[in-house]
C-alpha positions in Angstrom: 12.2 6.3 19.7 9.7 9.4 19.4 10.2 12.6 19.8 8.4 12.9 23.1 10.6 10.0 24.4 14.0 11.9 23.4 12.9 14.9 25.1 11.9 13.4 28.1 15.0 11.8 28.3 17.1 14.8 27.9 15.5 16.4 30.1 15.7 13.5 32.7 19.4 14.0 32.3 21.6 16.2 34.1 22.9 19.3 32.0 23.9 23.2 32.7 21.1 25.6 33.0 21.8 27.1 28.9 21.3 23.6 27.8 18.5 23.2 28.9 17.2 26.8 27.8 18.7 26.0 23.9 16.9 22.3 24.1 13.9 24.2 25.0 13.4 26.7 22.6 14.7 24.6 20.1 11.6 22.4 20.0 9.4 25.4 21.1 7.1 24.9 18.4 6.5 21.1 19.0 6.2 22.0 22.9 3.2 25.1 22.0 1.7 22.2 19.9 1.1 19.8 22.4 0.2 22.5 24.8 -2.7 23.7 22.3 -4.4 20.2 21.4 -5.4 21.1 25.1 -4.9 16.7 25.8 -4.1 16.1 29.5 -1.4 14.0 28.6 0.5 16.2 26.6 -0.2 19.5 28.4 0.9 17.1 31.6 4.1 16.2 29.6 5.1 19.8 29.1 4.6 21.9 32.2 7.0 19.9 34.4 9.7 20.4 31.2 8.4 24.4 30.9 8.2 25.2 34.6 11.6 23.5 35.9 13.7 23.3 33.1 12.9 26.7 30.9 11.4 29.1 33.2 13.5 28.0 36.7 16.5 27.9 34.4 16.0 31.2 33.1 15.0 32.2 36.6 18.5 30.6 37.7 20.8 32.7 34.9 18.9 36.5 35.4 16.6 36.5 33.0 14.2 37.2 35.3 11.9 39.4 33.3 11.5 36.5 30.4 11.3 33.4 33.4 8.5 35.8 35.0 6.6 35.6 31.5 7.2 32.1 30.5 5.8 31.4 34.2 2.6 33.7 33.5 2.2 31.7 30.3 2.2 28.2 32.2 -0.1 29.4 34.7 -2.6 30.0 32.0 -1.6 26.3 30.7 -2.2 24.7 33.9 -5.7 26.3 33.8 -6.1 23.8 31.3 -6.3 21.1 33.5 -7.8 22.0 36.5 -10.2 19.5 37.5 -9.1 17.1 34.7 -5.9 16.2 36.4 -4.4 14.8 39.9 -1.2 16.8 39.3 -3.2 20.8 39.0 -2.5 21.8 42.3 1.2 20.2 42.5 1.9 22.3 39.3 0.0 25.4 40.4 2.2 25.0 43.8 5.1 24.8 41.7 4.9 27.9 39.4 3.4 30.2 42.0 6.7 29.5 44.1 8.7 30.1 41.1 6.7 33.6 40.4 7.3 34.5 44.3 11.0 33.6 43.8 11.5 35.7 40.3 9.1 38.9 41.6 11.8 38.5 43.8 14.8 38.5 42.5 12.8 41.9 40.5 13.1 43.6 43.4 9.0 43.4 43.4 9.0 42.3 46.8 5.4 42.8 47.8 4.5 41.2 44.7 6.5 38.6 45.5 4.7 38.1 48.7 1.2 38.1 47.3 2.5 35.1 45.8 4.0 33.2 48.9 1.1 34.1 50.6 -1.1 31.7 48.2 1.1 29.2 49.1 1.8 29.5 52.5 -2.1 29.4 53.4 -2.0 25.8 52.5 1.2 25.1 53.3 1.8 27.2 56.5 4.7 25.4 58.0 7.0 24.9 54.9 10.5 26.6 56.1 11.0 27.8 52.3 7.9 29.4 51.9 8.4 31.1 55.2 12.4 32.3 54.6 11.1 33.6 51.8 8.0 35.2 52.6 10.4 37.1 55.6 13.1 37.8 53.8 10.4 39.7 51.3 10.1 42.1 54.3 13.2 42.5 55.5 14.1 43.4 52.2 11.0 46.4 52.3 12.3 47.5 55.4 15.7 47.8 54.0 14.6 50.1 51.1 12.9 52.1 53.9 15.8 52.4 55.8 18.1 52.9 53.4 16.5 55.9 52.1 16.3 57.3 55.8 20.4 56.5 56.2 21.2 57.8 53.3 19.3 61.7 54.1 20.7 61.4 57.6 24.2 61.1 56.0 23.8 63.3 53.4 22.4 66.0 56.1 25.6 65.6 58.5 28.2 66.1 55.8 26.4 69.2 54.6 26.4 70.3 58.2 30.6 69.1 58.1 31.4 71.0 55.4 29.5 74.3 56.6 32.0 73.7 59.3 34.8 73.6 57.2 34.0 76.8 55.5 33.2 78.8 58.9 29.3 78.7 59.3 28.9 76.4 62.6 25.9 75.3 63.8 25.5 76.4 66.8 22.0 74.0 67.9 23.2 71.1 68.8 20.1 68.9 67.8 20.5 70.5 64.2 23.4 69.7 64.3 23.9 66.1 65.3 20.3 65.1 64.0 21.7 63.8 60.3 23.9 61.5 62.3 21.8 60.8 64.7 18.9 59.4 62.0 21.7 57.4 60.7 22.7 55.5 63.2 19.1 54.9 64.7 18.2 53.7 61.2 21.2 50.8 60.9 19.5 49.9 64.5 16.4 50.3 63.6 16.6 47.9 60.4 18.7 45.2 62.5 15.9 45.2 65.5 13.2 45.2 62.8 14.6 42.0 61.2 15.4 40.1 64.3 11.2 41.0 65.0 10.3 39.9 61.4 12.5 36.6 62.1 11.3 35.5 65.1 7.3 36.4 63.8 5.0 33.6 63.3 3.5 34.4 60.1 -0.5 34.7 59.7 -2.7 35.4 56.8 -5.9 35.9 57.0 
């Protein structure tokens, strides 16, 4: 049995996402050499093994900086291909989702959505793409709000402990207002969402 065959059959097989990782980088030498001979075949033999069982898996355990660069590498490998084989744009599908899902996960969330947005324009209607692609803003709005809570807050318990010490505020509006941004931020975000949710997504 070759090598290629024993490979492809461990990786056929179910294992935890670390196997899979060790397997990988234990033949990472054989795997950059069939990627550089630049033959469809081979190039076709490792992306699949690269993109869902090294980068998702690394993706999967939060190494997201090192899945993000492995994935930047197999994009470059899939360039390779283009117009040589029938799989390109199944594999350049697959590891633009996996870069939106890892920007992700980075907190890079309009990055993210660059991404998803490649994918949704041909593939408008898939309810991952889209969840994914929403929650990205939600998740913006949140650091938006947040940051507005969190001065509203901060503001009212500087106007409490004034109080405490003797030095009342006497304007009302100054004086409620930290509270007041507060709570019309946590209603702000939740309204904000529920409109992001229940928004048809379009890209030009």
């Amino acid at each position: 049995m070759n090598s290629k065959i024993k490979i492809q059959n461990f990786f056929d097989s179910k294992h935890e996402n670390i196997q899979y990782i060790e397997k990988y980088e234990e033949n990472i030498e054989f795997f950059n050499d069939l990627l550089k001979n630049g033959h469809k075949e081979d190039i076709e033999f490792v992306i699949p093994i690269k993109m869902y069982h090294y980068a998702d898996p690394l993706n999967q355990t939060g190494n997201f900086s090192k899945a993000l660069a492995i994935l930047v590498e197999i994009g470059t490998d899939i360039e390779k291909i283009k117009g040589q084989s029938k799989r390109y744009n199944q594999f350049l599908e697959g590891v633009t989702f996996l870069k939106g899902v890892c920007l992700a996960r980075l907190k890079k969330y309009k990055e993210s959505n660059i991404e998803f947005a490649k994918i949704l324009k041909k593939n408008p209607t898939n309810d991952r793409y889209i969840d994914w692609y929403k929650s990205n803003k939600k998740n913006e709005i949140d650091r938006i709000f947040w940051v507005l809570m969190i001065l509203g807050l901060g503001y009212y318990f500087v106007v409490l402990i004034l109080q405490f010490f003797g030095h009342r505020i006497e304007n009302i509006i100054l004086r409620e207002i930290g509270l007041a941004t507060a709570l019309l931020t946590i209603v702000g975000s939740f309204v904000w969402k529920k409109l992001i949710d229940k928004q048809t997504i379009k890209l030009k």
